[in-house]
C-alpha positions, -999 to +999 in steps of 0.1 A: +132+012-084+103-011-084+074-012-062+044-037-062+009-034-056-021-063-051-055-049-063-083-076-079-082-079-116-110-056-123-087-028-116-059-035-129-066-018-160-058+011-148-032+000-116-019+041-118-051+063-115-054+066-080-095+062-082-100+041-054-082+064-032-099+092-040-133+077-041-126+059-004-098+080+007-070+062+030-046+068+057-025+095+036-054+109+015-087+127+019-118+114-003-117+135-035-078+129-033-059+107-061-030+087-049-017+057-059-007+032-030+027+009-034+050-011-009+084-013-013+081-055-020+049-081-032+049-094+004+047-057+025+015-053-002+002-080+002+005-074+039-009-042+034-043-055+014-045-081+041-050-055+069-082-041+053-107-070+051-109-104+070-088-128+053-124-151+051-134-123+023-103-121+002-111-124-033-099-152-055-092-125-083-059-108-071-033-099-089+001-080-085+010-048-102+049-044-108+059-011-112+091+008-120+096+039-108+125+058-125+158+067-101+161+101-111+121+108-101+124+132-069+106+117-038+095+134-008+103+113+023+092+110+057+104+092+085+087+081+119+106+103+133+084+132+116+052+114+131+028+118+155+032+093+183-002+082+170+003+080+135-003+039+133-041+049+154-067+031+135-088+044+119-062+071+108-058+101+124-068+131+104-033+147+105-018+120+082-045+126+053-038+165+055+002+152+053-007+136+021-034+158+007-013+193+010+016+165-009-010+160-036-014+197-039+014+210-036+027+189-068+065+189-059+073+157-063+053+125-078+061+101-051+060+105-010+081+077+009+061+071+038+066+041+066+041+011+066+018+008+090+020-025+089+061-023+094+072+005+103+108-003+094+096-013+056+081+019+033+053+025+011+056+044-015+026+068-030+025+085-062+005+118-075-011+107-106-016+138-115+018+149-111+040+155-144+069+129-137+044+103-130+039+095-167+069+085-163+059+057-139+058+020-158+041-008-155+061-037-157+041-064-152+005-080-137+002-117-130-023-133-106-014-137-070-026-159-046-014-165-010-008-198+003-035-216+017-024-219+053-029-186+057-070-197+053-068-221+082-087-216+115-067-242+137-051-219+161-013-225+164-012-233+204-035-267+188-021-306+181+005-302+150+018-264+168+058-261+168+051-244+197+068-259+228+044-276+253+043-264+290 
């Protein structure tokens, strides 16, 4: 399977070390926890970057991480159904990093299927660096990314050139 990842160029060097996790922590991990976040496809990534700074302040040095995750790799998995009615609060609630800390842990598995935030019907997938199988992880490719530049403009869609119906 293959999972993607958008991170600026700086750290892609080292796309599977889980550092900025651990140093910042995130919605499945306590600081001082490694994990490594991926989505499912480039866009749900993307999607999921977007969410966590103003689009004004994205950099201009992105890049997407391709990664293949082997088949056989055992995944832990939860659903929405397994969540707290709360679980897309923001900030996170403290429940979901102690889901994914004890995962860390516990080293069963090296990945944890989790639902997006973002879309709940589309998953993220996170990996235990420091779990055995995830050597096993590849990286099989990096290549700048860049969204489209509509996404940068302020014009608000209910405005002259909208495909939005008028009253």
């Amino acid at each position: 399977m293959f999972v993607w990842r958008v991170t600026r160029k700086p750290h892609a060097d080292e796309p599977l070390s889980g550092e900025g996790a651990r140093r910042f922590g995130g919605r499945w991990n306590h600081v001082g926890t490694a994990v490594v976040y991926t989505s499912e496809s480039l866009s749900l990534a993307a999607l999921e970057y977007l969410v966590n700074l103003p689009i004004s302040d994205l950099p201009d040095d992105l890049v997407s991480v391709k990664i293949q995750i082997p088949e056989n790799l055992t995944t832990k998995r939860i659903s929405v159904d397994d969540l707290p009615d709360n679980w897309r609060a923001f900030p996170a609630i403290e429940q979901l990093k102690d889901v994914g800390t004890e995962w860390v842990r516990e080293e069963k598995t090296a990945i944890l299927s989790v639902p997006s935030v973002v879309i709940p019907t589309e998953l993220n997938y996170l990996v235990n660096p420091a779990h055995e199988a995830a050597r096993r992880i590849e990286i099989v490719s990096v290549d700048p990314f860049a969204l489209d530049t509509r996404l940068f403009r302020a014009q608000k869609l209910g405005r002259k050139g909208s495909r939005k119906s008028k009253p």
